[in-house]
N, C-alpha and C positions, 0 to 999 in steps of 0.2 A: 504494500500500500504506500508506502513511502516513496518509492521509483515511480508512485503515479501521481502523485501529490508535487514532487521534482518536475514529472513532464508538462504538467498544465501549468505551474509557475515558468515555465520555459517559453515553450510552446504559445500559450496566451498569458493568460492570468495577470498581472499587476503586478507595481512595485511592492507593495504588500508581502504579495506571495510569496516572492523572493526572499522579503525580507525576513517573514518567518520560515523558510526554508535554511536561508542561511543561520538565524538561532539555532533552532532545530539540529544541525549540520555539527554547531559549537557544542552543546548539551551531547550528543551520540559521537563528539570525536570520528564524524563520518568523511573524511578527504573526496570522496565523490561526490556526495551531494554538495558539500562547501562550492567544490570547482566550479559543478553544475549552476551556481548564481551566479558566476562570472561570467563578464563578457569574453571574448573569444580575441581582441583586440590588443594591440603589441603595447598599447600605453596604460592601460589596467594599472591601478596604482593602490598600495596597501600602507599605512601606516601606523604601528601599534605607540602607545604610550612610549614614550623615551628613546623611541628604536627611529631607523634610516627607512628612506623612502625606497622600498619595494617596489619597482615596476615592471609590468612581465607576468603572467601565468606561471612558468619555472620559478623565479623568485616568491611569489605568494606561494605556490603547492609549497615551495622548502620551507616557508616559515611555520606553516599551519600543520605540516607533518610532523616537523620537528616539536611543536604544543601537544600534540595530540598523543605524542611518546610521552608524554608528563599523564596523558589519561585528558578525560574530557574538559571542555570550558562553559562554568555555569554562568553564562553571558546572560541579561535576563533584561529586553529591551524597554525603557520607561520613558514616560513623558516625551512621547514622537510626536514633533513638529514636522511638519511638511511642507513645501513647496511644489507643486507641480504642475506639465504640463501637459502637452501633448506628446513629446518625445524624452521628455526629461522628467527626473523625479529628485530632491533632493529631501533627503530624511534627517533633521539632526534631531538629537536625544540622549540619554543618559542611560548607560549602560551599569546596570548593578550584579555585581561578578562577586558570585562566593569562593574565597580562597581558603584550601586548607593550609592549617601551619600547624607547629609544633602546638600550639597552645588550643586547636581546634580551628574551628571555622569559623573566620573572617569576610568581614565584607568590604570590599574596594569599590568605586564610582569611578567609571571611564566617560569621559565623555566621547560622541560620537558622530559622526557625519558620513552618511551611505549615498551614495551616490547612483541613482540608475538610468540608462539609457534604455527607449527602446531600439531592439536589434532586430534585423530579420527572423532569430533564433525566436524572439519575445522579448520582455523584458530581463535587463540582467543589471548586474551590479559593474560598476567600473571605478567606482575609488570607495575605498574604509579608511575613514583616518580618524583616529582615536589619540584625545590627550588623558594625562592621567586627572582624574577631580578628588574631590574630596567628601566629607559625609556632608558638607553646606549645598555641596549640587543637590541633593534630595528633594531640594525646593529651586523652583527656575527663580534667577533673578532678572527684573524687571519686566514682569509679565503682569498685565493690568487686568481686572476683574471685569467683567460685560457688565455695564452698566443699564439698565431696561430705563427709557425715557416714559 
């Protein structure tokens, strides 16, 4: 069920799709479905917390195989803002990642910005780039309440 859940986030489906496919991908440490939300294009661009800019399919599979030998990523996507349009999608938001340590299970805030084009394939992702945040991201700053007239 999951290889068919992959093919219509591909195929058709939405930046959405994708986007939960690639969670999804981080949680199950799965290197195919991950790939499977990339686009297919030689400037594909990945950026983790404190690390060098990845560009390349080769370079992202090495980074995410390499995480994935540590065991899975409890990536857990929050507070998704959007952007879109007809061929673009831009997603930023707050990624909340449980970390094991010595002392038990932690929790870290990445921030986040996904980036999707559509492609003839469907929609795909073409940049992650992630800085490190802190427990203050848990709440967005300067974001204004709807005000009903």
């Amino acid at each position: 069920m999951k290889r068919a859940k992959l093919q219509a986030a591909i195929v058709g489906g939405t930046p959405d799709d994708v986007e939960h496919n690639f969670y999804e991908a981080l949680h199950n440490a799965d290197i195919e479905q991950l790939m499977g939300c990339w686009a297919e294009e030689d400037d594909i661009v990945c950026v983790h917390p404190g690390g060098p800019r990845l560009v390349g399919q080769g370079a992202i599979r090495a980074t995410f195989e390499s995480m994935f030998s540590n065991g899975s990523v409890q990536a857990h996507p929050e507070r998704i803002h959007k952007i879109e349009s007809l061929a673009s999608a831009v997603h930023h938001l707050v990624e909340r990642v449980e970390v094991m340590t010595p002392q038990g299970r932690q929790l870290a805030y990445v921030i986040a910005t996904n980036v999707y084009h559509k492609t003839p394939q469907g929609w795909r992702m073409v940049a992650h780039h992630t800085s490190p945040g802190t427990p203050n991201d848990a709440a967005d700053v300067g974001v204004k309440p709807q005000v009903l007239h």
